[in-house]
C-alpha positions as CSV (number, residue, x, y, z in Angstrom):
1,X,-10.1,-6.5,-25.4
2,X,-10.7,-3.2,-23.0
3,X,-9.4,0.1,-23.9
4,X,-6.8,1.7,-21.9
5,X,-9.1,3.9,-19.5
6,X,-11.0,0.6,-18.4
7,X,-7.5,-1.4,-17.7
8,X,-6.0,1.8,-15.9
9,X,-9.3,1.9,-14.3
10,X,-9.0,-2.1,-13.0
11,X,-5.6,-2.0,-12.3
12,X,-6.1,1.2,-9.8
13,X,-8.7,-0.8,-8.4
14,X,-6.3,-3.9,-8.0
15,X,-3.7,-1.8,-6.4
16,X,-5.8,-0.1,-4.0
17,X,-7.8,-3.2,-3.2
18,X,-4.4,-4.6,-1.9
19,X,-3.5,-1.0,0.3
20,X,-6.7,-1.8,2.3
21,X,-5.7,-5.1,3.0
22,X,-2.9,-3.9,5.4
23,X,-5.1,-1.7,7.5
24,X,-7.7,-3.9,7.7
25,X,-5.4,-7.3,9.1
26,X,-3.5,-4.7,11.7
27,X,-6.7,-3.0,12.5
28,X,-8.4,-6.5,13.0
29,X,-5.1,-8.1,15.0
30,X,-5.2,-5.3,17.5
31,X,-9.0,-5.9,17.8
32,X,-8.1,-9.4,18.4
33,X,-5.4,-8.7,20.8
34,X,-8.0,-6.9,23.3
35,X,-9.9,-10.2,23.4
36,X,-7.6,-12.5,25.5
37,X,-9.9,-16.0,24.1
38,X,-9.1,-14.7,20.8
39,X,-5.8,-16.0,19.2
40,X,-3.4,-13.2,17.7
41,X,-3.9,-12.4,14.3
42,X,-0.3,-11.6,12.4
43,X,-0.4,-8.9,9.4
44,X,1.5,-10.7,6.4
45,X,4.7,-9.8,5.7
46,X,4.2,-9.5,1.9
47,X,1.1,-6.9,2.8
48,X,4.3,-4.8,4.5
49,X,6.3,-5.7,1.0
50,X,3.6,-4.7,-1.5
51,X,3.7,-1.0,0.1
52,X,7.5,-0.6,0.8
53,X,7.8,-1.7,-3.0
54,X,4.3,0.8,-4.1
55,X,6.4,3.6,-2.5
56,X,9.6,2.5,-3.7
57,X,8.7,2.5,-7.2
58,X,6.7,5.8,-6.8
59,X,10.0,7.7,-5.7
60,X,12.5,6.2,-8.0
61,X,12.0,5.5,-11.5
62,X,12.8,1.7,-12.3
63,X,13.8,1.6,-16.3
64,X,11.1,0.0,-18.9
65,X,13.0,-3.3,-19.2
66,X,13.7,-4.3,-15.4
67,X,9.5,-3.3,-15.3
68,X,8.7,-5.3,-17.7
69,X,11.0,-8.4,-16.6
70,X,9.7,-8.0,-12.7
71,X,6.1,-7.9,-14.5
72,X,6.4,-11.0,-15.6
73,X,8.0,-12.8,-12.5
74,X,5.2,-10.9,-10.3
75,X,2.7,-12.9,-12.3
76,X,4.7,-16.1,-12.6
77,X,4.4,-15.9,-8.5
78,X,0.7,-15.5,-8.6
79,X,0.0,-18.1,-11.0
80,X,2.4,-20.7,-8.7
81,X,0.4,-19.3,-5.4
82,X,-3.2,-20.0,-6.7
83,X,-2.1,-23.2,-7.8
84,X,-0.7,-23.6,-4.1
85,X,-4.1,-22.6,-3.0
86,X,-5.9,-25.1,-5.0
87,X,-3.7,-28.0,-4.4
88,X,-4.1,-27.2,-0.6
89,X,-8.0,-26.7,-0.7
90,X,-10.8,-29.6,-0.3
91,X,-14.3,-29.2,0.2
92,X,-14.4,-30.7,3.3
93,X,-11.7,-29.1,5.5
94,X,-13.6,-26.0,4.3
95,X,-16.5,-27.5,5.8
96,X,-15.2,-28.9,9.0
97,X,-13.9,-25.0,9.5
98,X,-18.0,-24.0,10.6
99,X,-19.0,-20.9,9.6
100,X,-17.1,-18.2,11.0
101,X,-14.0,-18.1,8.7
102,X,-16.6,-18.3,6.0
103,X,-18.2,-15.1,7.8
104,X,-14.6,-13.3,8.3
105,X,-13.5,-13.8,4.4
106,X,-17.3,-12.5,3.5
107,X,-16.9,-9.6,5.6
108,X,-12.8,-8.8,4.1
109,X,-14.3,-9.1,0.6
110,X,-17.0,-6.5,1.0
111,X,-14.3,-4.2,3.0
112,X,-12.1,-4.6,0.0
113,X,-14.6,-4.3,-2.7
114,X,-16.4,-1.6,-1.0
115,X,-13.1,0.1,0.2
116,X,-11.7,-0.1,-3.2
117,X,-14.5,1.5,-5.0
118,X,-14.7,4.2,-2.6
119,X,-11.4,4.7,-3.3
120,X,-11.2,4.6,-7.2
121,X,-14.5,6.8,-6.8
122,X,-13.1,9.2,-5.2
123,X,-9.7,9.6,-7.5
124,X,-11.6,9.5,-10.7
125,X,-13.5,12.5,-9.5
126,X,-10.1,14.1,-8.9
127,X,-8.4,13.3,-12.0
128,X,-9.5,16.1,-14.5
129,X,-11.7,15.3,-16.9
């Protein structure tokens, strides 16, 4: 059980964790773009989605129900893609990868984690008290 600040609190944190992620996969494609060697690294569409939708649903007010009922489907989706993920994964195709994708998903993390408390930091100090 958490009490509402700590759950507003996580989800800001969820949400803006997720904005960073955009920046960071275009910022890192166009790095990887000046590097001919380097293979082209897309942005994901659903990166695109989450902030049409974020903006979307900041400008026009979606009633309780059709919330709650796209709520549910939103998790439903992530449930059914972490079980993708962990039907897809094995030890040692993560092993045969070497290092460096072990490297680049350290280094996202800390951006994201790092990112998103800067982030909620910063708000929190803007909200009044």
């Amino acid at each position: 059980a958490m009490s509402p600040a700590v759950a507003s609190a996580a989800l800001l944190t969820k949400l803006v964790r997720v904005l960073l992620l955009a920046p960071f996969l275009v910022i890192l494609s166009r790095m990887s773009s000046e590097n001919a060697r380097s293979s082209r690294v897309q942005t994901p569409w659903f990166a695109f989605a989450f902030f049409g939708v974020c903006l979307a649903s900041s400008c026009v007010q979606i009633p309780h129900v059709i919330s709650e009922r796209l709520s549910l489907f939103s998790t439903w989706c992530t449930a059914m893609a972490m079980v993708g993920l962990g039907l897809e994964s094995d030890l040692k195709s993560i092993q045969r990868m070497g290092w460096r994708p072990m490297l680049l998903a350290t280094v996202m993390f800390l951006y994201l984690v790092l990112g998103g408390l800067v982030a909620v930091t910063s708000i929190l100090h803007l909200l009044p008290a």
